[in-house]
C-alpha distance (Angstrom), angle and dihedral (degrees) to the residues before:
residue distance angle dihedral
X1 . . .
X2 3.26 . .
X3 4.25 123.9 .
X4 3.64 113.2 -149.7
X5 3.66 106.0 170.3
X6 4.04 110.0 40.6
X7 3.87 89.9 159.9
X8 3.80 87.9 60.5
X9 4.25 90.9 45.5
X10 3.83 88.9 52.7
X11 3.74 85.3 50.0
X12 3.94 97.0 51.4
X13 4.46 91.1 34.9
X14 4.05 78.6 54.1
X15 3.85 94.5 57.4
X16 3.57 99.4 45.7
X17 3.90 90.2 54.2
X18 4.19 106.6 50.2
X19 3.81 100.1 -175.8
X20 3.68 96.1 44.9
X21 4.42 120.5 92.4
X22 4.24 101.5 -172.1
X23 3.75 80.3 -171.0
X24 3.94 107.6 -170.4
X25 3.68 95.6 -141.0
X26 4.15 94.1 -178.8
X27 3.93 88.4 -29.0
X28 3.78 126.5 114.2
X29 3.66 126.1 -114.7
X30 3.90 93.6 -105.9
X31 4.33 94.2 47.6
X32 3.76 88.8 51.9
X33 4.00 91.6 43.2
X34 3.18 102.4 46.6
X35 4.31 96.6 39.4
X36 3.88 80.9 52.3
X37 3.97 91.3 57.5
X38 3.46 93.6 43.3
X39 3.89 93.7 48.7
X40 3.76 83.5 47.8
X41 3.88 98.7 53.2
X42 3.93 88.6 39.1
X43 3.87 89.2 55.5
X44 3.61 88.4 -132.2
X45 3.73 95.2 144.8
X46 3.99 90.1 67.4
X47 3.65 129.3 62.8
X48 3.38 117.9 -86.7
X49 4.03 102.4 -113.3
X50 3.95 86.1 58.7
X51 3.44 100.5 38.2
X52 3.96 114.3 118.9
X53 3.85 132.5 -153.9
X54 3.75 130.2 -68.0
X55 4.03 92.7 -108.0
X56 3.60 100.2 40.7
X57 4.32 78.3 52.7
X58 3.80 87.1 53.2
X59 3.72 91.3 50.3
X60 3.77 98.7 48.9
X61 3.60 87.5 46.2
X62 3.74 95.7 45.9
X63 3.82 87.7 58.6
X64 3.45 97.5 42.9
X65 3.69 88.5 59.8
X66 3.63 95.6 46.5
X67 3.62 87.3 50.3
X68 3.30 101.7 50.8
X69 3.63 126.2 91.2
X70 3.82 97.3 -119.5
X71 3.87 114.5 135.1
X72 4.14 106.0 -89.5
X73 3.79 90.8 -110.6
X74 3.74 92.3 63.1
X75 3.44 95.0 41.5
X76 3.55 94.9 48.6
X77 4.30 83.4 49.4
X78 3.52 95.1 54.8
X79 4.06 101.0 44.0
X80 3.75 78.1 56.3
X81 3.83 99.4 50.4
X82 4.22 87.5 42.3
X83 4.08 80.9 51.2
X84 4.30 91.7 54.3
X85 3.60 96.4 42.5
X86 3.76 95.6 47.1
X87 3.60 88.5 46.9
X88 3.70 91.3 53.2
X89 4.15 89.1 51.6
X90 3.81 91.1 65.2
């Protein structure tokens, strides 16, 4: 699959997670995405006696996706992009 519009993912990833900036700072669209996603799956944003695994991660994030309101196409973008970067954790 190719991702056209990375600018426009950060934009929808951003909506579906309130309290979180993914500023750019000097960083493209895709870097920032794709760090974020990896951060996310890693549980790096919580402290590390609470963190869970990478696949219950993917799961929660999988569903928070689906549940979200985002547009089908983006949804269907991201679950994909979750899917590469876990696959590149193993």
């Amino acid at each position: 699959m190719e991702i056209k519009d990375f600018d426009l993912l950060l934009t929808e990833y951003r909506s579906i997670w309130n309290h979180r900036l993914l500023e750019n700072e000097g960083e493209s669209s895709e870097v920032v995405l794709r760090e974020a996603i990896k951060r996310e799956l890693l549980d790096e944003n919580s402290h590390p006696r609470i963190r869970r695994n990478k696949y219950e991660k993917y799961y929660l994030a999988i569903r928070r996706l689906i549940n979200s309101s985002l547009e089908p196409e983006g949804k269907l973008t991201l679950i994909h992009l979750h899917d590469e970067i876990i696959a590149s954790l193993d």
